[in-house]
C-alpha positions in Angstrom: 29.7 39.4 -45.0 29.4 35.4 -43.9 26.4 34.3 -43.9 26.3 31.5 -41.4 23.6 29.1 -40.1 23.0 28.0 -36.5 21.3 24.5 -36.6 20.0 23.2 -33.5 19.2 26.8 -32.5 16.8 26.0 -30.1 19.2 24.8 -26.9 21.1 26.9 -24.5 24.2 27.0 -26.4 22.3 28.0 -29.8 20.6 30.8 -28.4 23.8 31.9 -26.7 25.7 31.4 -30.2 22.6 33.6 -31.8 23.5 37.0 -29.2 27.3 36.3 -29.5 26.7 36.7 -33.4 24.2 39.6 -33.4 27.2 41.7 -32.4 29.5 40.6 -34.9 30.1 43.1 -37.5 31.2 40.4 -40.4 28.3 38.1 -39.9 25.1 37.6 -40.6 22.7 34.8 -39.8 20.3 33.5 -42.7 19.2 30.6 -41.0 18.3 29.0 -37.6 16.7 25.7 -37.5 15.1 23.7 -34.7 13.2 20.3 -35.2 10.9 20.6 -32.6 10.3 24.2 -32.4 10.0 24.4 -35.9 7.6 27.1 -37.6 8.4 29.3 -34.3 9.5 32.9 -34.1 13.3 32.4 -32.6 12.4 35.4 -30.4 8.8 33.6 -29.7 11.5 30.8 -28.0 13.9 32.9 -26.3 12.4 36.4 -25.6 15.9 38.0 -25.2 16.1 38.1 -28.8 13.0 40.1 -29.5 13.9 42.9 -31.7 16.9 41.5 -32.9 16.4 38.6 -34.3 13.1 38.1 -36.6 14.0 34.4 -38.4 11.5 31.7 -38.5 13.1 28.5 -36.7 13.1 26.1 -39.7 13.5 22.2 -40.0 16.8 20.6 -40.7 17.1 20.2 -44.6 21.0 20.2 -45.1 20.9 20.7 -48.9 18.1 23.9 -48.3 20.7 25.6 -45.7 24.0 25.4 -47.9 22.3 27.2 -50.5 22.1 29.9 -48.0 25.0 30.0 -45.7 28.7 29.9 -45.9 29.7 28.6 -42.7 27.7 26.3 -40.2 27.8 25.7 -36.9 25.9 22.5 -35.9 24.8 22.7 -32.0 23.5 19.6 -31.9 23.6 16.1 -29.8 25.7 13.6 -30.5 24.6 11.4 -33.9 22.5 14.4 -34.6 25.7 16.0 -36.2 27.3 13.5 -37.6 24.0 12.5 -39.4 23.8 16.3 -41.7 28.0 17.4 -41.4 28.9 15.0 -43.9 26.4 16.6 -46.3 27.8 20.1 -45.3 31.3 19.1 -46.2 30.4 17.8 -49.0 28.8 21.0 -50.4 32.5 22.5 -49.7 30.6 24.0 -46.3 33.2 24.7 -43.3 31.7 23.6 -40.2 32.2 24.3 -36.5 30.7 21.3 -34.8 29.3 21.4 -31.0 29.1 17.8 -30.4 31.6 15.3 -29.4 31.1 13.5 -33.1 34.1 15.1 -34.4 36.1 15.7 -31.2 37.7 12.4 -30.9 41.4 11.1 -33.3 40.4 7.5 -33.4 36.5 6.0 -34.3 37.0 3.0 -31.4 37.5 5.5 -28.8 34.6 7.1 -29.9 32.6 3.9 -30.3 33.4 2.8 -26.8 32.0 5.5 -25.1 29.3 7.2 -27.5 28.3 4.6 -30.6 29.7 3.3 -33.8 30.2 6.6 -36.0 28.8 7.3 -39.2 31.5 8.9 -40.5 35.1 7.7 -39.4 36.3 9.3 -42.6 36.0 12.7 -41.2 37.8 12.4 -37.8 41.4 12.7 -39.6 39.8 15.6 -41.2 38.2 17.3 -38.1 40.6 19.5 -36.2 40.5 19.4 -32.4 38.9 23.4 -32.2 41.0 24.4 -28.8 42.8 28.0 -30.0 45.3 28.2 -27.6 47.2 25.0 -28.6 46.0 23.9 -32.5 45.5 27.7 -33.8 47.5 26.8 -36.8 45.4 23.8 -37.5 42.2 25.4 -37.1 42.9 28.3 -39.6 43.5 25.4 -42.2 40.6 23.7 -41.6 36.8 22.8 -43.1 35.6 21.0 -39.9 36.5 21.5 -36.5 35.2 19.5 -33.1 34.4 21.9 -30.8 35.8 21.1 -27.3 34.0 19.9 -24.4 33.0 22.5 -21.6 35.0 20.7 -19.0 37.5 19.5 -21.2 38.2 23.3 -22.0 38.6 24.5 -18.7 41.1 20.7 -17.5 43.1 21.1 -20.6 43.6 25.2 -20.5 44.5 24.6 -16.5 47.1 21.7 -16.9 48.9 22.3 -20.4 51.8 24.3 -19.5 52.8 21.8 -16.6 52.1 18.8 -19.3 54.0 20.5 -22.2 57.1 21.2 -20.1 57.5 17.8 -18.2 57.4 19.4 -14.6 54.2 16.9 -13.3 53.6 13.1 -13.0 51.0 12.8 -15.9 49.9 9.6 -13.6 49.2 11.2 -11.0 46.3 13.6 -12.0 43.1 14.1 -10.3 40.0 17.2 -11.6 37.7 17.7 -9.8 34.6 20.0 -11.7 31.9 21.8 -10.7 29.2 22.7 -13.4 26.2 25.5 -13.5 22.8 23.5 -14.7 22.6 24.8 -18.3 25.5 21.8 -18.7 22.9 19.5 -18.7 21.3 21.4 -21.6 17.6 22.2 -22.3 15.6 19.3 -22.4 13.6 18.5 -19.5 15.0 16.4 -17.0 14.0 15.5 -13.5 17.1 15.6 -12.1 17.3 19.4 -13.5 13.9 20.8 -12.1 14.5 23.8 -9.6 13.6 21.5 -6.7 16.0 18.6 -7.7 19.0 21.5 -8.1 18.4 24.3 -5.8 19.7 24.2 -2.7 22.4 20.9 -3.0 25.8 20.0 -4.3 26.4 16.9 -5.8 28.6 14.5 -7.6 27.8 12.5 -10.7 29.2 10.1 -13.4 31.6 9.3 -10.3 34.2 6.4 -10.7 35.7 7.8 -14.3 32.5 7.4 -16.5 31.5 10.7 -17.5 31.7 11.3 -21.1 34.2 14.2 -21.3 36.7 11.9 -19.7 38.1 10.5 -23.0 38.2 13.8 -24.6 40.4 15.2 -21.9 42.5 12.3 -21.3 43.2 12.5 -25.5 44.7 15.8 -25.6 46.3 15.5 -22.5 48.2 12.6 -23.4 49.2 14.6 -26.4 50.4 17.3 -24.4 52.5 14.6 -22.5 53.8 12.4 -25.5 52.5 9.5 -23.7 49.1 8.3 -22.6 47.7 9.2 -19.8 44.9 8.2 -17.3 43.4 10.9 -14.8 40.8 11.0 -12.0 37.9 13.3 -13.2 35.1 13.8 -11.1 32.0 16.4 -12.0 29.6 18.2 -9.7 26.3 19.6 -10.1 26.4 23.5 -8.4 23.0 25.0 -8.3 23.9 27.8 -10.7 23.2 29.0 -14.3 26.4 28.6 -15.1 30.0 28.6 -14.9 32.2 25.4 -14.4 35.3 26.0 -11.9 38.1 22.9 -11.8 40.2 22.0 -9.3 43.1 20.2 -10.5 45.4 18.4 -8.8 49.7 17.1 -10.0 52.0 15.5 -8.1 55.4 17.7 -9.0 58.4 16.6 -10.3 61.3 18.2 -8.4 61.0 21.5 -6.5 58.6 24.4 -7.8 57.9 27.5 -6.3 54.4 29.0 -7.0 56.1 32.1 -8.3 57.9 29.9 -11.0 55.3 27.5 -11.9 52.8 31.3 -12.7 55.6 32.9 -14.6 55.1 30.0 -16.9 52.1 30.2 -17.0 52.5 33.6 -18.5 54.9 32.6 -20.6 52.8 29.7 -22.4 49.8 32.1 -22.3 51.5 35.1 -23.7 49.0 36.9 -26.1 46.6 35.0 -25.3 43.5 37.5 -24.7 40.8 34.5 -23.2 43.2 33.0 -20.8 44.0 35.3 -18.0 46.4 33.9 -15.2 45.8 35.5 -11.8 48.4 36.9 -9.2 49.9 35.1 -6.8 47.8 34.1 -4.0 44.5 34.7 -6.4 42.0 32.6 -7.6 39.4 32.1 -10.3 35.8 32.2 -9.5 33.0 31.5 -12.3 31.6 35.2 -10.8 34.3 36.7 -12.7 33.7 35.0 -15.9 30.5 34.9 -16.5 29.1 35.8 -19.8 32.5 36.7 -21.0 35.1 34.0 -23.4 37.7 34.0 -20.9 39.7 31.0 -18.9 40.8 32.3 -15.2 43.4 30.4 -14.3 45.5 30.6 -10.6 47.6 28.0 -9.1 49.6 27.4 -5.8 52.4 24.8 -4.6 51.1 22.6 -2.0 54.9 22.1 -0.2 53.7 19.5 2.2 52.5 17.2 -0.7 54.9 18.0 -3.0 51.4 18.9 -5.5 50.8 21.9 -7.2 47.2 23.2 -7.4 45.5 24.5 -10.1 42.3 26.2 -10.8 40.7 27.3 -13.6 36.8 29.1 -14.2 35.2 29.4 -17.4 31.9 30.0 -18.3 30.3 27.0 -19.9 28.2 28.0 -22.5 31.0 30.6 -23.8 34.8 29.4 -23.8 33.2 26.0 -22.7 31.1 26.1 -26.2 29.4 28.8 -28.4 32.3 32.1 -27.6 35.1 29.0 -28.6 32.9 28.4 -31.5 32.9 31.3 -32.8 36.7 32.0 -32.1 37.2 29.1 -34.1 35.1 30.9 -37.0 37.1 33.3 -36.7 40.4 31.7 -37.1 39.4 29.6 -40.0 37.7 33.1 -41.5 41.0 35.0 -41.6 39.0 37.7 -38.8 40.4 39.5 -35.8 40.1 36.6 -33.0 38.1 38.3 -30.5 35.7 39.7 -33.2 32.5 39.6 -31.4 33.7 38.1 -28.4 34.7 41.5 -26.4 32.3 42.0 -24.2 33.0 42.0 -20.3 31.9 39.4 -17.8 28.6 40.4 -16.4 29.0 41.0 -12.8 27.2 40.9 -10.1 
């Protein structure tokens, strides 16, 4: 049995790490912690727990929780994480991080758009935790940077293409839509009910949103060149769910019959990505709950694009269900251990 501890339990993707591990038969949690819930029933915090989980939220001692867990994940913001991983590591802890502080290759790119890291030593370390392209990696590791929620879903939708040369990597514009619980937790005015319900919005317009960096990384890697894309996220009045539209400018002539069997080509045997049938298309409805990428595409003929979209759910592939396929791959356990269950629909 691995004993694992969730710190930073108290958010949205903490408590949705703590039902995703309830059901996994090779885990058990021995710790949860929360800093400012601390000395708190979990269940007292989120009531969907009651009955199954009766921990005490505890503060953050990093030496106190290696003594009683094997493997970590820290859902915590960014400095937050890289503040306790070091100590982790260095107690020989393996670490799924759900922060950007270990997501980024290089500590200036991280610098220029978060804050000078505390730990640049690690980053070489830290694998980039995306299954579906650095599986290998992953199951070799001790620290892994959880992806991004959007980051998932724009990578997952455009890595084929990238990977095989058929799009103009300069010519790439995603534009996201996000369910609230992306913001997180905490309370914000711009997330109260009356700020949310009922509108549609843009934000972080003009290429400053902080997953931008992230997603233009891995895609350059994809491309064997850098790359530059227009990203664009909107605020949806929903729980959750993040669905991308993503558009490429084609190189040559594509049908959209060709460009999906590639698709299931690159994504063969992969049981979270699922692409569609022709003349389908993803909607966060149909993911919901669940650790699965929906991805459908069409050629656009009179623009020579192609267009490509892709659903998630973002507290699930888009953070705590790809955290805990990442424990699994670096545990040696079936993939999809604890991650079976069905959307939830309607």
């Amino acid at each position: 049995m691995l004993h694992v501890a969730v710190v930073g339990a108290s958010g949205y993707t903490g408590v949705e790490l703590l039902r995703i591990l309830h059901s996994h038969p090779q885990v058990a949690v021995t710790c949860v912690t929360s800093e400012q819930s601390a000395g708190k029933p979990v269940a007292e915090l989120f009531p969907t727990l009651r009955n199954r989980y009766h921990q005490i939220l505890e503060n953050l001692e990093p030496v106190r929780i290696a003594d009683r867990a094997d493997f970590i994940f820290t859902a915590l913001p960014h400095k937050a994480a890289m503040e306790v991983v070091p100590t982790f590591i260095r107690l020989g802890k393996r670490v799924v991080d759900l922060s950007a502080d270990y997501r980024f290759h290089d500590p200036a790119l991280y610098e220029a758009w978060y804050e000078p890291h505390l730990s640049p030593e690690l980053l070489s370390r830290a694998v980039y935790g995306l299954p579906e392209l650095r599986r290998e990696k992953i199951a070799q590791a001790d620290l892994v940077g959880n992806p991004g929620c959007y980051p998932t879903c724009s990578i997952l939708g455009l890595a084929p293409l990238l990977k095989q040369g058929i799009i103009h990597p300069e010519r790439i514009i995603v534009d996201a839509k996000s369910g609230a619980s992306g913001a997180g937790r905490g309370a914000k005015v711009e997330n109260l009910y009356c700020e949310v319900n009922d509108g549609f919005k843009a934000y972080a317009v003009g290429g400053v949103h902080r997953h931008l960096p992230e997603i233009e990384q891995e895609l350059s890697l994809l491309a064997g060149q850098p790359l530059t894309i227009s990203f664009t996220p909107h605020l949806v009045p929903m729980d959750r769910g993040i669905l991308a539209t993503i558009y490429a400018d084609l190189k040559g002539s594509h049908s959209t019959t060709e460009l999906l069997a590639l698709y299931r080509e690159f994504y063969c045997g992969e049981e979270f990505v699922r692409v569609l049938p022709e003349g389908s298309f993803p909607s966060t409805a149909y993911v919901k709950g669940s650790n699965c990428c929906d991805i459908g595409l069409t050629v656009d003929r009179r623009t020579g694009r192609v267009v490509i979209v892709a659903a998630i759910d973002n507290l699930v592939k888009g953070a705590a269900g790809q955290a805990v396929q990442n424990m699994n791959i670096m545990n040696g356990f079936p993939e999809n251990q604890g991650l079976e269950g069905l959307a939830l629909f309607p």
